[in-house]
N, C-alpha and C positions, 0 to 999 in steps of 0.2 A: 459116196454112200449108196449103199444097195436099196433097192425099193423097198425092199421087208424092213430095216434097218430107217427107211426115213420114214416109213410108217409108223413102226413101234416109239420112233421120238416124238413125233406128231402128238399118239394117244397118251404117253406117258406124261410129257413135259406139263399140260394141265392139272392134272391129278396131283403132281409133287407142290404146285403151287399150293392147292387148297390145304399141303397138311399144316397141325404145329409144327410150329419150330422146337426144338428139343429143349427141356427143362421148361416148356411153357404150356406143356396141355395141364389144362383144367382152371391155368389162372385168368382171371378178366382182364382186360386189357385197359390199359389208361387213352384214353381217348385225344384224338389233337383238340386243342387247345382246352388244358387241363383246368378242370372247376369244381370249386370243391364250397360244401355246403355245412353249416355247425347249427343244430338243434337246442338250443341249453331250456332247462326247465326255470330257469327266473332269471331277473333282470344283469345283465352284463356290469354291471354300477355298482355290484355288490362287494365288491375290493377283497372278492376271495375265491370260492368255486369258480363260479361263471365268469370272472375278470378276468381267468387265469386262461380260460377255455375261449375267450374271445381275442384275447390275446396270442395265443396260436393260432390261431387264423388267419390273425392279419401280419404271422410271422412266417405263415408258408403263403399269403402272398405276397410276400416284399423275398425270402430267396428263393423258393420255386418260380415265379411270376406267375402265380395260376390267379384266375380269376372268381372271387370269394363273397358268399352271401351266410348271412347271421336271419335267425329266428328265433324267436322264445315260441316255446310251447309247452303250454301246463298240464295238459287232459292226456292218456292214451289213445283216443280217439284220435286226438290232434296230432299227437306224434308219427302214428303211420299216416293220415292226411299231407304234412309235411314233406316226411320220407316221399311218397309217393311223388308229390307237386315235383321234389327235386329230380329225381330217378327220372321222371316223362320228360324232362326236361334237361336230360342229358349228361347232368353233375356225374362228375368219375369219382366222386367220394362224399358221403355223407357223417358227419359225426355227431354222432347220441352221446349229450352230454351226462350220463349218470348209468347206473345198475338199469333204471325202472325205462329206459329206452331198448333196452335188448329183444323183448317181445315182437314189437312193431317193428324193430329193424327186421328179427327174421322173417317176419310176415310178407315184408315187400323185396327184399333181398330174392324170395325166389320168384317174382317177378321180375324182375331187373336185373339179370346175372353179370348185366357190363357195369354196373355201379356196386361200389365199394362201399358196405354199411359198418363203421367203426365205431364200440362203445364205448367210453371210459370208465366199465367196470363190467360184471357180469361174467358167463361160461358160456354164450350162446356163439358157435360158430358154424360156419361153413363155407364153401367153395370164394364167396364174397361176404364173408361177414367174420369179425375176431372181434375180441375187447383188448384192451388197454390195459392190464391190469396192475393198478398203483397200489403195492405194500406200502402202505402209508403207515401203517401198523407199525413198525419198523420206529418210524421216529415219532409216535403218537406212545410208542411203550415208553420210551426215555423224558416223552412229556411227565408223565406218569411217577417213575422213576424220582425226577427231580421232586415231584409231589410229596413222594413217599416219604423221601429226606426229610424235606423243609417244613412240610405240613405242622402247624403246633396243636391243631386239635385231631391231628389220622382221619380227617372227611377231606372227601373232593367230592365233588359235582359235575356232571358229563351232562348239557344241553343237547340235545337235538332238535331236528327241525322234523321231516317223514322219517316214518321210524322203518327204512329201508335195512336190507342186511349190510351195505359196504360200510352203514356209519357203524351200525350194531357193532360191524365187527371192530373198528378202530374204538370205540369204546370199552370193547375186549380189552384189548392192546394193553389201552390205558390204565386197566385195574390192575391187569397183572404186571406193569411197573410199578403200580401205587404201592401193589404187594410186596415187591421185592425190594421197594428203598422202607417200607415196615408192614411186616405180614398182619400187627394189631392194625391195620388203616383201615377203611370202608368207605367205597364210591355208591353213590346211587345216582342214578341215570333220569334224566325228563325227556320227554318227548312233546313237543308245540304242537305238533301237526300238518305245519307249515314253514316255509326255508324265508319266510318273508316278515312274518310278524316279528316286529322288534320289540314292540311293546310284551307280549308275550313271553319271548324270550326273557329280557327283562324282568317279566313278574315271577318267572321261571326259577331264573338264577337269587332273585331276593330269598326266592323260599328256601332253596340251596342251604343259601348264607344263614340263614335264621336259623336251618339246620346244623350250624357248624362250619360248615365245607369254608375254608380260607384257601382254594385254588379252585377255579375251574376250566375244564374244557369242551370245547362246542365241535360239533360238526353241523352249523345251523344256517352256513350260506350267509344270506343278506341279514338274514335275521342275529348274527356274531354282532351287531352292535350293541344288541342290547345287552346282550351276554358280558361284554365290556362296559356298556356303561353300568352297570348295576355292581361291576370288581371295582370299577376307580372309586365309587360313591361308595362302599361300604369299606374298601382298602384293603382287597385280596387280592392276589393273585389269579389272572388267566394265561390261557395258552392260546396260540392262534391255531388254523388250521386251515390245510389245502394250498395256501398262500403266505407269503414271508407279513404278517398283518403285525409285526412290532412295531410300526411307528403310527397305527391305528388310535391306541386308548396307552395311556403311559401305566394302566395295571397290567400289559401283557408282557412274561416273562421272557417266553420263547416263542419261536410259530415251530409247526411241525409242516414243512413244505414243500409241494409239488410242483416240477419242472414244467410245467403242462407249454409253454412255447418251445420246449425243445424235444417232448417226445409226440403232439403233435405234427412237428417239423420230419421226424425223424420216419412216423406212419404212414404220412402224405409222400414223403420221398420213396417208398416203396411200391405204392400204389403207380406214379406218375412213372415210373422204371419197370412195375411189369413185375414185381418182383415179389406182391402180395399173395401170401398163402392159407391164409385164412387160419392161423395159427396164434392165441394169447400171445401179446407181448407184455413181457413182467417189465416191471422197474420196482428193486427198492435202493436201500440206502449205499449199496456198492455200484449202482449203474451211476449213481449223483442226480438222476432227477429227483430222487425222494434224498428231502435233508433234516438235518434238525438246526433250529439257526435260534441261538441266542439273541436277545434283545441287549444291544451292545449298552444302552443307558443304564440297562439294571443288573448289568454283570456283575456288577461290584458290592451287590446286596447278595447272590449268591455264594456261600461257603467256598474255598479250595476245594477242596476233599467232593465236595457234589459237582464240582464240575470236570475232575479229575473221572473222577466214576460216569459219568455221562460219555469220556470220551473212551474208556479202553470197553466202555460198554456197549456202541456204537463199533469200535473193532471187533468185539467178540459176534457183533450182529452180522457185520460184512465174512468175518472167516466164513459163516457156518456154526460155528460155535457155541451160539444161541439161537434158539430159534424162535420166535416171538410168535406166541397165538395168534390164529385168524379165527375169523367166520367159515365157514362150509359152505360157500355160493362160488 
């Protein structure tokens, strides 16, 4: 080799090290030995949101083998406080469990461009940051649906806990099934204020009952017991939600339920491969993390014909065919 020629190898060969690799500019990189952090806004013991969301964690550490920390944090304040703690400290993925963690994540996200901030809801994205996005709506309509049928006074009642838009909108869902198994029906909606208070909840759902409503459905976290115990004690009809919660309270007809250890597993696998673009990842009821799941004890008190209807109506959701209202967030 010529001298010009071992010169130009010399000056060149460094420069080519420092570029991307192709198909990899602009994503973060997962870092060696991968660790990954979950935020939830209330307690993991609630046997429904947050159970589901601690439960994917300790699902991507047992087959990724990454190494995995849990927090509750209630405040926004607290929530980028957290974010942050984990980010300085190296985690290649952090997960905000709900809509009302997106903020904070973007806040510190552009601090931290090598750490990976995942929400499980919301529209906030970037270069390191996407949500989760679960049409729950999908199988919270067919909750609804069966309502419409079965109902013998046309009232349902929808629990909530904070009156966020992901529950609003699955509340949505659920009228306009209530609607379409009888357009005479009519829901009305409470809001606690809190995903914790059962008692609440409970005195929630009595007023419901008193008003009528012989079904209900909750999007209320820890606080769905009371929301069940106030249907077995009066002897109505609930729904579950987020979680398969039919073997909860024996008034729960169906759950409306989210795969959350397998899409989880499925987000963390992206990040730890390099492979994260900062782009929504949907699930409804055709991907299989979003399902609707009969309460096998109490099938047999539901009509033929209603649960015939639940299932080509459930096909018509997967074609396209139907398209089940959302919220706008």
């Amino acid at each position: 080799m010529s001298n010009r020629r071992l010169f130009l190898a010399l000056l060149v060969s460094p420069l080519l090290a420092t570029l991307p690799s192709c198909g990899q500019a602009g994503r973060p990189k997962a870092p060696a030995g991968f660790r990954v952090a979950l935020l939830t806004p209330g307690p993991v013991s609630d046997a429904g949101w947050n159970a589901g969301a601690y439960e994917g964690l300790k699902a991507i550490e047992k087959e990724l083998g990454a190494k995995v920390s849990h927090v509750q944090a209630r405040t926004p304040s607290e929530f980028e406080e957290q974010f942050r703690a984990y980010a300085s400290d190296g985690y290649s993925l952090c997960f905000g469990h709900g809509f009302e963690f997106q903020d904070a994540a973007a806040r510190v996200a552009k601090d931290f461009p090598e750490t990976v901030f995942v929400t499980t809801s919301g529209s906030r994205t970037s270069r390191n940051q996407a949500p989760l996005v679960f049409e729950l709506e999908q199988a919270t309509y067919l909750c609804g649906l069966v309502a419409g049928r079965m109902s013998k006074t046309a009232k349902a009642g929808m629990v909530g806990g904070v009156e966020l838009p992901s529950i609003k909108s699955t509340f949505l869902a659920f009228e306009a099934g209530l609607k379409a198994g009888n357009p005479g029906a009519a829901a009305t909606s409470v809001f606690t204020g809190s995903f914790e208070d059962v008692a609440g909840a409970r005195a929630a759902s009595l007023a419901l009952i008193d008003q009528g409503s012989d079904f209900l459905f909750h999007n209320a976290n820890a606080a769905a017991l009371g929301v069940f115990n106030a249907a077995t004690e009066r002897g109505v009809y609930a729904f579950g939600s987020n979680r398969d919660q039919n073997a909860l309270a024996p008034s729960v007809l169906a759950s409306a339920v989210i795969d959350l250890p397998r899409a989880f597993v499925e987000a963390a696998r992206t990040v730890r491969e390099g492979r994260f673009d900062g782009q929504p990842i949907r699930y409804g009821l055709k991907s299989g993390v979003i399902s609707f799941v009969w309460n096998p004890a109490l099938l047999g008190r539901v009509p033929a014909p209603v649960v015939d209807e639940v299932e080509r109506t459930r096909e018509r959701i997967v074609s396209g065919a139907l398209v089940v209202p959302r919220g706008n967030f």
